[in-house]
N, C-alpha and C positions, 0 to 999 in steps of 0.2 A: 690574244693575250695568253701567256704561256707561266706557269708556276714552275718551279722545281727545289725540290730540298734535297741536300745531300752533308756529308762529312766531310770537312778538310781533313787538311793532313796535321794539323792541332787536334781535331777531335773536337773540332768544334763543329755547330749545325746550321746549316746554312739555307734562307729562304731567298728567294729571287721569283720577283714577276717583270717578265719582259714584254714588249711590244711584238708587234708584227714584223719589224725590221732589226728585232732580236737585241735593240736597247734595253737597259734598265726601267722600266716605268712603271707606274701605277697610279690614278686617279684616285682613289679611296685610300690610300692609306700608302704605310713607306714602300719600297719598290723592294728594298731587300733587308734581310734583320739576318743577325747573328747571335748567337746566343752561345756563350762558354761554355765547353764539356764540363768544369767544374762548378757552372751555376754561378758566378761569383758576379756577371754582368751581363747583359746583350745590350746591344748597338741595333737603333733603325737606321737609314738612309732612305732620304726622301728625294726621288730623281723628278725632273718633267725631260725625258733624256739625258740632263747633264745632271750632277746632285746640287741640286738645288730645292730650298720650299722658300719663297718669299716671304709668304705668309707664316710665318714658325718656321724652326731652327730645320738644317739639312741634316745634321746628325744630332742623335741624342744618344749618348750613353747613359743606361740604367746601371746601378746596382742590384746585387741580390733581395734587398727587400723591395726593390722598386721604385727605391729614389733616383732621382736625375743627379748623375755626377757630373754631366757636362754638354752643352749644345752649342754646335756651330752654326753659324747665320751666315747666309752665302748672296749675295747679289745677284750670281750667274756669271761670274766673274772670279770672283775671289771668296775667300773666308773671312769673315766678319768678327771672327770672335769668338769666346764663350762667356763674353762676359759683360758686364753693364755697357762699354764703348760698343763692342759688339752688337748690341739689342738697339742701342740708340742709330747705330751707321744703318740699321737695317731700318729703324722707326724714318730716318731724314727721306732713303729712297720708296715709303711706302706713299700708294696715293692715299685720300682719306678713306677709300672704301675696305682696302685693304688694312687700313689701321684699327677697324671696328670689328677683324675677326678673330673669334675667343681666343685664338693662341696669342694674339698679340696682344689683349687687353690683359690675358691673365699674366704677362711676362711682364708688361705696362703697371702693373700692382707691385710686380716684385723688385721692381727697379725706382718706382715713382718715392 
């Protein structure tokens, strides 16, 4: 597993942990986040090689104080959404085991 942060060419900052095969991954946490030169938002992405999180959204955009402006839900296939139909196409393809983890009960509240 390999980290690196560097600057685009926005000025913005950029974190990446890749695999041995030099994909996007990470086990613990998103595989790469970006964060606004002017602080105004960052973005996770959550990869298992391709971006995907089954379990909770693939991307999640923050705001500057820390709220979630937005998260897309992926199958592995396609984008789900950011939004209630989204949470639910994602709830239809979970099994029940997958449906019992915090990220989906606490999105499972906001939706219910």
């Amino acid at each position: 597993m390999s980290y690196k942060e560097y600057i685009d060419s926005n000025g913005d900052l950029n974190k990446e942990w890749r695999d041995e095969r030099g994909y996007l991954h990470r086990e613990d946490g998103p595989a790469a986040i970006l964060v606004c030169n002017d602080g105004s938002r960052y973005e996770e992405f959550w990869y298992r090689g391709v971006c995907k999180s089954k379990i909770g959204p693939a991307v999640i955009e923050y705001d500057s104080d820390g709220s979630i402006l937005g998260e897309e839900y992926n199958d592995g296939e396609f984008y789900l959404g950011r939004d209630e139909d989204g949470f639910w196409a994602l709830w239809d393809i979970s099994d029940e085991e997958e449906r019992k983890h915090a990220s989906i009960l606490k999105l499972l509240a906001r939706y219910s």
